[in-house]
Each structure stands twice: as structure tokens, then as C-alpha cells.
N, C-alpha and C positions, 0 to 999 in steps of 0.2 A: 748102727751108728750113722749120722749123717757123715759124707763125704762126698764132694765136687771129683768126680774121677774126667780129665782129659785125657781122652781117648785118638788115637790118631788113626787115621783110616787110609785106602790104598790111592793114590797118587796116579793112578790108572789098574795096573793088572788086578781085579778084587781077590784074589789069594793072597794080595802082600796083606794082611792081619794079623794078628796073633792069635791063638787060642784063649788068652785072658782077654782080650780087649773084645772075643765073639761073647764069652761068658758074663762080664762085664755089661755090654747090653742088652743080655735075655735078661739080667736080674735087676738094672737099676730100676730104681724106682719112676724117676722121669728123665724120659732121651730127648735133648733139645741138639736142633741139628741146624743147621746154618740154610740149608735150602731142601725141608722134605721131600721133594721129586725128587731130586740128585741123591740122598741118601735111600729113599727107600728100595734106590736099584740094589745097594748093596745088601738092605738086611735082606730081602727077597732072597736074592744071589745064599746067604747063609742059613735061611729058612726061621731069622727071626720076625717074629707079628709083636710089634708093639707100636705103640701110637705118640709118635713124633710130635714135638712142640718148637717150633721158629724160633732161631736165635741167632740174629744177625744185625752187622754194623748201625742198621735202618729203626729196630726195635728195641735195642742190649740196655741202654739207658732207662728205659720206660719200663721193662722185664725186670730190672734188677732185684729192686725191694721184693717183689713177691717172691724171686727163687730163692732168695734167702730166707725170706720167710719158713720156704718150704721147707729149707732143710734144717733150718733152727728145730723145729718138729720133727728133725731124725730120720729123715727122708734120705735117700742115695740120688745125684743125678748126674750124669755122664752127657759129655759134652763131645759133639764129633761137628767137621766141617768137611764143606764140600771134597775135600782130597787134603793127606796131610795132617801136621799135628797143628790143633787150634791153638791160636796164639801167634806162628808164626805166620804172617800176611795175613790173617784170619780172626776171625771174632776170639777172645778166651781171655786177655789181659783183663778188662772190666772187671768181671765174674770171678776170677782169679783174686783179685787186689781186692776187692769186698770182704771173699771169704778169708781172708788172712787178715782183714781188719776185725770180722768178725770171731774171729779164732775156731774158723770149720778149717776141718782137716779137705789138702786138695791133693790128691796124687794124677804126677801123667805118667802114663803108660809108655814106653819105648815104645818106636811104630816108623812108619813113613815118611820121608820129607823131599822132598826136591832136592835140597839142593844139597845132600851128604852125596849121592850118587853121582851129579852132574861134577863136583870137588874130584873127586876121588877118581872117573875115568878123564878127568880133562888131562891128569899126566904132571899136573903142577905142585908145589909142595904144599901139603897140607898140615904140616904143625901146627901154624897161624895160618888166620882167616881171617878177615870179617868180612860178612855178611849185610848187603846195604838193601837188600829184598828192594822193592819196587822204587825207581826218583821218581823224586815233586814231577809233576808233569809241566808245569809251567814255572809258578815263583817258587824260590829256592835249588831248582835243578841246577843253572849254572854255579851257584856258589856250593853244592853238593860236590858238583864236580871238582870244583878247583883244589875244594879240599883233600882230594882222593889222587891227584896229580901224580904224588910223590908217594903214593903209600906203598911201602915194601913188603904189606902181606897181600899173599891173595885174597883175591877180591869175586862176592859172589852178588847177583844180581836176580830179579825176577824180571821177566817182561813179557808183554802180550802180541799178538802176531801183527795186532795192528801197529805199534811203534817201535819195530825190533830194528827196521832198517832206518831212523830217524836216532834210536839211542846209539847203533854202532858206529854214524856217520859224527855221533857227538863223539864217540869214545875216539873214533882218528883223529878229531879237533886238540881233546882232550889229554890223550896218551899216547900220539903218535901212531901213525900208519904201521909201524915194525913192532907192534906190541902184539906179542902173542896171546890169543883167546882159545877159549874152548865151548862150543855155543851147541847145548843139549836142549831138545823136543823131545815132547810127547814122551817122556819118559816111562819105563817098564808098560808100556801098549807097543799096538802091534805096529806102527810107523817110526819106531825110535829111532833115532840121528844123535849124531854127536858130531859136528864138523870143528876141527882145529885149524887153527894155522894165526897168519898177521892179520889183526883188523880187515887192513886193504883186500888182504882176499879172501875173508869171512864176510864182508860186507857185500865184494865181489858176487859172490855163491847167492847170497840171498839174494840181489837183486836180478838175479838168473831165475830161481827159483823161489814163485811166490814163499811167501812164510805162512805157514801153519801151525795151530797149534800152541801147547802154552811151553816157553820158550825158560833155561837159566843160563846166562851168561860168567861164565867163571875166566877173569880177567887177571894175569900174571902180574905181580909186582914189581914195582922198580928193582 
């Protein structure tokens, strides 16, 4: 029976998988993957051989019509990104909202993510959350921010090593130097960090110690 299955793949250590999600790609029919060099370390790593098709931010528009084509015709295809489950900060929404327009069945699979692990060792309370993955880089980040000023759930972020120490120096602007963070790299690999403490001297740290790495900031609420 056709079915769109998201699949989430390992966010560094390649063990973190499931056994359904390994079974899942030896059987789909077609595996589109967000950047086939990057994945095919993993299937290697699991001893699957099958032949990857590009699906990413750059193409997902132009692809679309024909995946669904595909599976209108009862096809199976399984959807992985570079580290993580697709959808979040990652291609999968599109693909997703199509096939629910089209009434194909889409299952995701439990798996990986950044930022439940980076939550949950920062030490802060995690009933609520939200989740604001990567700001505008330019227009709209100030008025992102202003609105997040007063927010009294924790707070989770993405960031890249190139603008870790330009978004903490915004979040002292932002939420004050005495705001407690918890600032996680390179998660489940072998250089993992989790440094805590105030802004002022999480920002401190880093500007001691180049940043590396892909970076989640999990940021305590008012």
C-alpha cells in the first residue's frame, strides 16, 4: 500500500536508530534523503545498498508532483535528513501536507532530535516548552525576539557555530545578563558539551573558547 514513512536518523552517534526505521529503509520502495553523501555514511554504517534520490529545500517544490505521482501507484517512500527527524529545521512539511491533501497515508517513526536531549540535560523544567529552532537572521529576528522577552516556558533554539556568540550577545540584550542557559554541542558524538550557567558567562566561555560545531541553546523562562 502506498505510504510516505518519516524516518529520523542519528543526530551524530549512527547507533542512535531504531531497528524499524533500519527495516524500513531496506524495504521502501524509494529513499529520498536531504543530502546523499551525508546519508549514505549511515546506510553503509548499516550494510543497507539502495539508491538514494535528493530531497531538499533547493528542489522539494519542483519533486513534488512526481512523488506523489509515485505513490498514488502504491509505491512506499521513506523520507530521512541529514541528522534528525525531517520536518523539524529540515525538509518534510511540503511532502507531508501534499500527501494529507491527497489522502496517502504518512507515518513518522519515533527517533532522534536535538533538541529533547539538549531540554532535558539543561536541568530546566520541561512540562512546557516551545521550541523557536533557528531566528530570522536578519529581518524579523529583533521583533522574534521582543516577543519571546516575557515568555515563561522554556525556551529551545538551533544555532550554527558561525552565529552562536552574536545570538547570545542578543539574548543578554534581550533577557538579561542573569538569565540562566544551558548551551549543548555536538550532541551524542564524541566532543559533546553542555555548558550552563548566566548568559554573561555562557557568552563569557565562548568567547574564550572558539565555538564548534552544531550548537541548541535551551534558554529558562521568566
Amino acid at each position: 500500500m502506498s505510504k510516505l514513512f518519516i524516518i529520523p536518523t542519528p543526530i551524530g552517534n549512527l547507533e542512535d536508530i531504531t531497528f524499524r526505521a533500519i527495516r524500513i529503509l531496506q524495504e521502501a520502495d524509494v529513499l529520498l534523503a536531504e543530502d546523499t553523501r551525508t546519508s549514505s555514511i549511515l546506510l553503509r554504517h548499516h550494510g543497507i545498498e539502495k539508491k538514494m534520490f535528493s530531497h531538499h529545500a533547493f528542489n522539494e517544490h519542483h519533486t513534488l508532483p512526481r512523488l506523489i505521482e509515485i505513490l498514488e501507484k502504491g509505491q512506499t517512500i521513506a523520507l530521512i535528513s541529514d541528522a534528525g527527524t525531517p520536518g523539524i529545521s529540515d525538509p518534510g512539511f511540503l511532502i507531508v501536507r501534499e500527501c494529507i491533501k491527497n489522502k496517502i497515508e504518512v507515518e513518522c517513526l519515533p527517533g532522534a532530535t536535538a533538541l529533547i536531549p539538549a531540554l532535558i540535560q539543561s536541568g530546566f523544567p520541561g512540562e512546557k516548552f516551545c521550541f523557536e529552532g533557528f531566528l530570522p537572521v536578519k529581518k524579523g529576528r529583533q521583533t522574534a525576539l521582543k516577543k519571546l522577552a516575557k515568555e515563561e516556558r522554556t525556551m529551545i533554539f538551533y544555532e550554527s557555530p558561525h552565529r552562536i556568540l552574536k545570538t547570545l550577545n542578543d539574548f543578554v540584550l534581550t533577557f538579561g545578563e542573569e538569565r540562566q542557559i544551558s548551551v549543548s554541542r555536538e550532541l551524542s558524538k564524541k566532543f559533546e558539551e553542555t555548558i550552563r550557567g548566566s548568559l554573561a558567562e555562557v557568552a563569557a566561555h565562548f568567547k574564550n573558547h572558539p565555538p564548534k560545531g552544531e550548537f541548541v541553546i535551551v534558554v529558562k523562562g521568566v
